[in-house]
N, C-alpha and C positions, 0 to 999 in steps of 0.2 A: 754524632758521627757524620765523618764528611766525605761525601760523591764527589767523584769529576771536579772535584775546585768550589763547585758552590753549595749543591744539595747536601740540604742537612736532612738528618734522619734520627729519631729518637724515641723515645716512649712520654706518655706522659703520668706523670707520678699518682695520678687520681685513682691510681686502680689502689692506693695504701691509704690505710685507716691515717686519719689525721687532722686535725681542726687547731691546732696551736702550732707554731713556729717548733716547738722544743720537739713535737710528735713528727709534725716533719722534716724535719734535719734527722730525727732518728732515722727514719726509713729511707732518707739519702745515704748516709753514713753503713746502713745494713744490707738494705732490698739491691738500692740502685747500686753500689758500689760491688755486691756481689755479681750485676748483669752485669755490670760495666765490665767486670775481668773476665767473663766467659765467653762477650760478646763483642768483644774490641781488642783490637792488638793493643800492648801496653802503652808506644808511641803513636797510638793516633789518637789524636783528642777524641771526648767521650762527650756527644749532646745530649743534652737534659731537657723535658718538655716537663718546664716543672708547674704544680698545681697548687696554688697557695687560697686557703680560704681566705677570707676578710681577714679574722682573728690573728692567721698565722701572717700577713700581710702588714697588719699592724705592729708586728713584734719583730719581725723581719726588719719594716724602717729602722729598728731599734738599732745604734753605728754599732756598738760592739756587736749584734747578732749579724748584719751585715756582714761586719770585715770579716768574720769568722767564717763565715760561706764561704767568701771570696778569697781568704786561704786554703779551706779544702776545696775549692774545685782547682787553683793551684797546681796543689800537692797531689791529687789525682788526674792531673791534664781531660778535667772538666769543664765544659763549661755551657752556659744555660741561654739558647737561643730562640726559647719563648714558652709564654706561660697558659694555663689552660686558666680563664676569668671565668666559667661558667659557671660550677657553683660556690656559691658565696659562702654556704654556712656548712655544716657537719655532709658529710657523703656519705658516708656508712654505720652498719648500727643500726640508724635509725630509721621509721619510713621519712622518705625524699621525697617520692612522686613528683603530686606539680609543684609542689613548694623550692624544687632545683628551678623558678623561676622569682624566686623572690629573693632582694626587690628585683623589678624591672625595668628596663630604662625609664620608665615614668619617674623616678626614684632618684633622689640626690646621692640617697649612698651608693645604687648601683655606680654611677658617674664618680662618684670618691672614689668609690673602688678598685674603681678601671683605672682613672687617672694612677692611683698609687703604684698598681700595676706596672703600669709603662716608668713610672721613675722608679722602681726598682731595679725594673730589666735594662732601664738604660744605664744602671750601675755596673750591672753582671755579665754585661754587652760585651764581646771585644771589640773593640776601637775600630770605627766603620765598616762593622756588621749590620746583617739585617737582622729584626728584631720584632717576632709578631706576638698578640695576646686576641685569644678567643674569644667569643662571648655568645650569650646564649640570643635569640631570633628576635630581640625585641621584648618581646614577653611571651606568655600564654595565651593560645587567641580567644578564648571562651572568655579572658578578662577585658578584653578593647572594642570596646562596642562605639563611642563617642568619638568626634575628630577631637577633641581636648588632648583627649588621652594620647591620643597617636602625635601631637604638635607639644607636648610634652615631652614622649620620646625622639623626635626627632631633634627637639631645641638640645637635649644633652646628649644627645649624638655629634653637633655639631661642637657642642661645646669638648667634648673628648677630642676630635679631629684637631680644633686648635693647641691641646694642649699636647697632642703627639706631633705636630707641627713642631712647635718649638722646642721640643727635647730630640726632635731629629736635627736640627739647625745645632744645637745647643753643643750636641753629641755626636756631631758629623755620624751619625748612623742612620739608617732605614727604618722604621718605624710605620706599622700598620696593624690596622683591630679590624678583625673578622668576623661577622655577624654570622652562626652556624644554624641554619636552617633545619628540621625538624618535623616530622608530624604535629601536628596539633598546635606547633610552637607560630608565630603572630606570622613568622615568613616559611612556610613549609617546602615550600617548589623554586626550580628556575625564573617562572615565570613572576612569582611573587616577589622573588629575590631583584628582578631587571625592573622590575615596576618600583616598588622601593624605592633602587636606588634613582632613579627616575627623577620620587620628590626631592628625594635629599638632594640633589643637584641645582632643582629646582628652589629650594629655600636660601641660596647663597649664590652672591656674586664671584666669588670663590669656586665653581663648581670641578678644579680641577686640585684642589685640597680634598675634596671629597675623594677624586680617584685614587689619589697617593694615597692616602690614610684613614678611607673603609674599603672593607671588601670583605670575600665571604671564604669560613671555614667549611671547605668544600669536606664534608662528610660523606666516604661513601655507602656509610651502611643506611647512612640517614636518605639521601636519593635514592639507592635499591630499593626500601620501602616503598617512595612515589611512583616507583615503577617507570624510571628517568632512565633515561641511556646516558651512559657515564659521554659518550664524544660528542654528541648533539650538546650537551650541559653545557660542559665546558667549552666549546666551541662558541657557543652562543654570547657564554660569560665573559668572555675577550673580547666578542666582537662586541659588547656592551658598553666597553671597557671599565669592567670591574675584576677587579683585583682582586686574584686567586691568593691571598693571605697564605693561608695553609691547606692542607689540605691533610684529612685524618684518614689512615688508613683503618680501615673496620668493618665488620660483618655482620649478618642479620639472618638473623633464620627466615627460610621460607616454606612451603610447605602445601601441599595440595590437600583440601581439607577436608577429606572425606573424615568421619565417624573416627575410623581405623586408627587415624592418627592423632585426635583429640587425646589421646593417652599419653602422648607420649609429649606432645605441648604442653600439656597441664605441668610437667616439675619444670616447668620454664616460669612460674606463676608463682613470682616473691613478692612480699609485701615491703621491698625496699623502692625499687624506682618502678618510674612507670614502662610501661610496656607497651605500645600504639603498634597497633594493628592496620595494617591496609590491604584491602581484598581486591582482586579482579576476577570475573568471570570470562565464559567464554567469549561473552560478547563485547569486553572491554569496561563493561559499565563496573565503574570503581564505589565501594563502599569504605567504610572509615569505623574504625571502633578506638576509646579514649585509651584503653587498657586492656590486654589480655585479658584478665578475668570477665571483660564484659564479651566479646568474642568469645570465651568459652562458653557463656551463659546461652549464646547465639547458635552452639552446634546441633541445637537438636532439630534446628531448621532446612542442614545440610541432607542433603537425601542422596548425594552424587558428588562426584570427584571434577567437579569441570570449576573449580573457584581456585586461587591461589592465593596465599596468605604469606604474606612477610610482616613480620616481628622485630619490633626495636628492640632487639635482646643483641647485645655485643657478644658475639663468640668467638675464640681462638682464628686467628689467620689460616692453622693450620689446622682447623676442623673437618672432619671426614664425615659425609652424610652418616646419621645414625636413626635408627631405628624411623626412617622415610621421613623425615627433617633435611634437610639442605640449607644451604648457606649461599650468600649472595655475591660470593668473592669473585663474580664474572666482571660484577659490576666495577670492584678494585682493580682487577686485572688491568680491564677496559682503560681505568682512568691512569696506572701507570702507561700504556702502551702509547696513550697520550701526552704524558708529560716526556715519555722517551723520544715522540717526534718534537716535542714543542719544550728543550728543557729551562729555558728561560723563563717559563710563563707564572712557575712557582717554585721556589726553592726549599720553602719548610714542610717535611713530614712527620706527622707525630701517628703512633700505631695505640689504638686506645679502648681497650678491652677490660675498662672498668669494673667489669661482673666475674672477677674471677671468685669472691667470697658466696656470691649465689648461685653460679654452675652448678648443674646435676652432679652428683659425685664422677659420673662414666667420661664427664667432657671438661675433670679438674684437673691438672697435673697437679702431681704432689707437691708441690709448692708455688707460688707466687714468680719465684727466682726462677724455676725450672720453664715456668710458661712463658716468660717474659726471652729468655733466651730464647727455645724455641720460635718468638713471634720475629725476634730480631734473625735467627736463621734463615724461615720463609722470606722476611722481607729481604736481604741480603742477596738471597738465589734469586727472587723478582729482580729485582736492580739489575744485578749481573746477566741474568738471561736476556736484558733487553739496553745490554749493553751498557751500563749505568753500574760502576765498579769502585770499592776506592784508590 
């Protein structure tokens, strides 16, 4: 869906069960096509932030599965202006955890992957559009102890950046991969993110191929976490000049951690994805936990209410504090009010609250459908209130 001329705005499809092309094309054809009509006028084109695993990516190549796409988005005045590349293999179901980092760019398939990625979306592109795909931090940082490991990753980082080079030439479109930062994940913060990109500049006589075609999927539930100011961030991040790819709009539980409230954090505590914990105290000093369930393990240490606690747990846009949980949506706020002074700086937003199947029952809406409208509501009234309309 499309702002002022250029902002796009969308969901992305990963919140639906799915690991083969045929599973999701079902959930286009069903989930998305029922937001699509609740939450888009019939004549305004409908953006898709679509999430294709390896599998479904492989069969997707497949021409007749293609063309078939590219007749119903068509037939539905659809069309798909980028893709979520983070995780590769099955999302739901199963446990995920750290394995939503495997492989990692040390990895030839992760770089297949990606690369397929971008020649599929530069199928699905309209014709010199812009065109971005996600990816996850590099890798997991518990696994990159070596410089091998790291000149690995960065050699098929370089190697993806040439190959969205020439399918931007190729495809007269815009074409860039956004490295999305994380707790625990190889680039967590700002400042890991500008040093980065730093080497990468540093490894090529090219270093303004690097600018054009990496840059970071500004997540803001992932920064609320680090306890980042969404304007200082992204302030910082242009003056770097690295390129605001996308930017994901999203939330995070926080939560002051006295006793009292360990109750009501624990049904936040699925054995699907991980969970990363980051604390402050009164005096700043920050601690770290890999997973909820180990932060819970950790409460019988709390003796007082002076710690704060935000949670990688995605919840609703339009979440209301519940039972003394809160949510991090200042920090969202913050970064539209941002793009509302600077709107050139990013134009892709994908809204990405993948945890609708493990929410508590009290923070579900009865459907998928019903939640996904509602997200594109709040987001809509955001836009609007800060002047940003279709």
């Amino acid at each position: 869906m499309q702002f002022n001329g250029s902002l796009h705005l969308g969901y992305s499809t990963n919140i639906h069960r799915g690991n083969t092309w045929e599973e999701t094309f079902s959930s286009l054809q069903q989930a998305t096509l029922a937001v699509r009509q609740q939450a888009c006028p019939a004549d305004t084109p409908y953006g898709i932030g679509l999430r294709l695993s390896n599998t479904a990516s492989e069969e997707l190549a497949i021409e007749t599965n293609l063309d078939a796409l590219k007749r119903w988005l068509d037939q539905h005045n659809c069309y798909v202006f980028t893709i979520n590349g983070f995780p590769y293999g099955n999302f739901h179901e199963t446990r995920v955890k750290e394995q939503v980092y495997v492989p990692d760019w040390q990895s030839t398939n992760r770089l297949d992957y990606t690369k397929r990625l971008f020649s599929l979306l530069a199928e699905l592109l309209p014709k010199g559009a812009e065109g971005s795909v996600s990816t996850l931090p590099c890798s997991f940082k518990p696994w990159i102890s070596k410089p091998s490991e790291l000149q690995d990753i960065q050699s098929h980082l370089l190697l993806c950046a040439e190959h969205i080079e020439a399918l931007s030439e190729r495809y007269d479109c815009d074409f860039h991969l956004g490295l999305e930062p994380e707790p625990f994940g190889y680039l967590e913060t700002t400042d890991e993110m500008v040093a980065f990109m730093d080497s990468m500049r540093s490894l090529t006589s090219q270093p303004d191929l690097i600018n054009r075609r990496i840059g970071i999927n500004y997540d803001t539930c992932h920064m609320a976490i680090q306890f980042e100011t969404a304007a200082e961030s992204l302030k910082r991040l242009v003056e770097e000049e690295i390129r605001l790819s996308k930017i994901h709009l999203s939330s995070a539980l926080k939560v002051q951690a006295c006793a009292s409230s360990m109750t009501a954090l624990s049904h936040f505590n699925d054995p699907i994805y991980l969970h990363q914990v980051v604390s402050r105290d009164a005096n700043g000093q920050i601690q770290r936990w890999q997973d909820l369930d180990l932060a819970l393990e950790a409460k019988e240490q709390l003796q007082h209410c002076e710690q704060e606690w935000r949670v990688h747990f995605h919840v609703p846009l339009y979440a209301e504090p519940v039972a003394g949980l809160e949510t991090t949506v200042e920090h969202l706020e913050d970064t539209l009010d941002f793009l509302a002074q600077n709107p050139s700086y990013c134009t892709h937003l994908e809204f990405e609250t993948y945890t609708w199947e493990v929410l508590p029952p009290n923070m579900r809406a009865n459907s998928v459908v019903d939640q996904l409208v509602a997200e594109h509501q709040w987001c809509q009234t955001a836009l609007k209130a800060r002047g940003i309309s279709l």
